[in-house]
C-alpha positions as CSV (number, residue, x, y, z in Angstrom):
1,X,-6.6,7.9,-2.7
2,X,-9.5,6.9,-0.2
3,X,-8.4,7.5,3.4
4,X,-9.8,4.3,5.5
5,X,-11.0,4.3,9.3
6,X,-11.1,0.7,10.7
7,X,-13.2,1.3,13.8
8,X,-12.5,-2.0,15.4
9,X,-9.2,-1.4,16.4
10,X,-8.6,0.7,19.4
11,X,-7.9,3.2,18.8
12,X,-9.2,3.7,15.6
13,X,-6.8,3.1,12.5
14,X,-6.2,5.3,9.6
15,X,-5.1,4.9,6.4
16,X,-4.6,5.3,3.1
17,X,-5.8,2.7,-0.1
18,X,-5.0,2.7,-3.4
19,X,-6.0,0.4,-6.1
20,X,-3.8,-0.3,-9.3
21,X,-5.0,-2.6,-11.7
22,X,-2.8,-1.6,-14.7
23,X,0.7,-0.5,-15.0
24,X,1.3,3.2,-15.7
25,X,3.6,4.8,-17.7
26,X,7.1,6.2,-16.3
27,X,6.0,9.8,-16.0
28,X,2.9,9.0,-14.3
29,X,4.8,6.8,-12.0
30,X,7.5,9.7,-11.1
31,X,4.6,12.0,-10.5
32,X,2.6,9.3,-7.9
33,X,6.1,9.7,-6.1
34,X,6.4,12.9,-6.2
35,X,1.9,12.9,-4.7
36,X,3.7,10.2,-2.0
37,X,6.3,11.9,-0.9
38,X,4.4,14.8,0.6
39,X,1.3,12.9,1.8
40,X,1.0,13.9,5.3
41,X,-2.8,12.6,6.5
42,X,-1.6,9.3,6.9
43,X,1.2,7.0,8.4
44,X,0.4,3.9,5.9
45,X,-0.8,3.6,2.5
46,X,-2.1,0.3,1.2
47,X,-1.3,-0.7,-2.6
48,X,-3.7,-3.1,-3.3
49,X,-3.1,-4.9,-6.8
50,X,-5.1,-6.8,-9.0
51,X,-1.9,-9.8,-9.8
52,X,1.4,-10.4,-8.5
53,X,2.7,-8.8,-11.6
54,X,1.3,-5.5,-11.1
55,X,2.2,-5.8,-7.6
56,X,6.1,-6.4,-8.1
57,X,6.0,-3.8,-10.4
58,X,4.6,-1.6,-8.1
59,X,6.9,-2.5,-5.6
60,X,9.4,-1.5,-8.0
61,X,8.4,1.9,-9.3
62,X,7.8,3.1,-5.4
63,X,10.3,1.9,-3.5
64,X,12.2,4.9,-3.4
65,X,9.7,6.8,-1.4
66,X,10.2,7.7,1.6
67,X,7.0,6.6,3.4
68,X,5.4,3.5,4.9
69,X,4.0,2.1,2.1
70,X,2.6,-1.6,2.1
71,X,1.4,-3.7,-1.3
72,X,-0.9,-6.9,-1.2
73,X,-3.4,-8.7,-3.7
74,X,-6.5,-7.5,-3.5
75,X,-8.3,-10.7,-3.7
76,X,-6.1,-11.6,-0.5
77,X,-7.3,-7.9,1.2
78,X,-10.9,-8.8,0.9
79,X,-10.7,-12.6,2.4
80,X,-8.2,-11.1,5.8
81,X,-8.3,-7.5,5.8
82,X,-5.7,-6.0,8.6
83,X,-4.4,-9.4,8.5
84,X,-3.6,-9.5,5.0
85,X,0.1,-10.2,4.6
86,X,1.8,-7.4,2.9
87,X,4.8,-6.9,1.2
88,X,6.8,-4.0,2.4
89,X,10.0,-3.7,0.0
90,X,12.3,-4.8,-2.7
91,X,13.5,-7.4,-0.6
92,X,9.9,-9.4,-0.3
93,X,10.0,-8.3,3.6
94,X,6.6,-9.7,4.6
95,X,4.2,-8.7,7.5
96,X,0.7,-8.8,8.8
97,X,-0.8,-5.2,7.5
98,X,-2.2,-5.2,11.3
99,X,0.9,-5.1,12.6
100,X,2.1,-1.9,10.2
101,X,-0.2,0.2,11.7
102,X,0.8,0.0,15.2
């Protein structure tokens, strides 16, 4: 996990970025929610995937943590950055990753 400062904002932003790019197996998954759950250095964490495939499944595998965790395409991360829109839960809830970290 790479902890991110974006020093535009004021004041400055942390958080957290992860990048999957293949699925894991069960165990590892229970384990990276397990890791999740007692992550205290950050408010966010940003998922950033390399399809909408992995991404779903990801959504899938960490939605019972209890954190604020956001997941977007990576490709999409790199063209808007904090305005990226994320996904934020099962239920496709959408925002502007800017707005997350507020």
């Amino acid at each position: 996990m790479e902890i991110v400062r974006e020093r535009q904002a004021i004041p400055v932003t942390r958080f957290a970025l992860e990048y999957e790019r293949t699925l894991k197996s069960f165990r590892e998954y229970d384990r990276i929610r397990m890791a999740l759950q007692t992550e205290r250095q950050v408010g966010c964490i940003l998922y950033l995937t390399s399809g909408v495939e992995v991404l779903l499944h990801l959504v899938h595998e960490l939605q019972p943590v209890n954190r604020s965790l956001a997941f977007a395409n990576a490709r999409d991360f790199a063209k808007e950055l904090l305005d990226t829109p994320v996904m934020t839960g099962r239920d496709a809830a959408s925002a502007r990753f800017r707005d997350l970290l507020q």
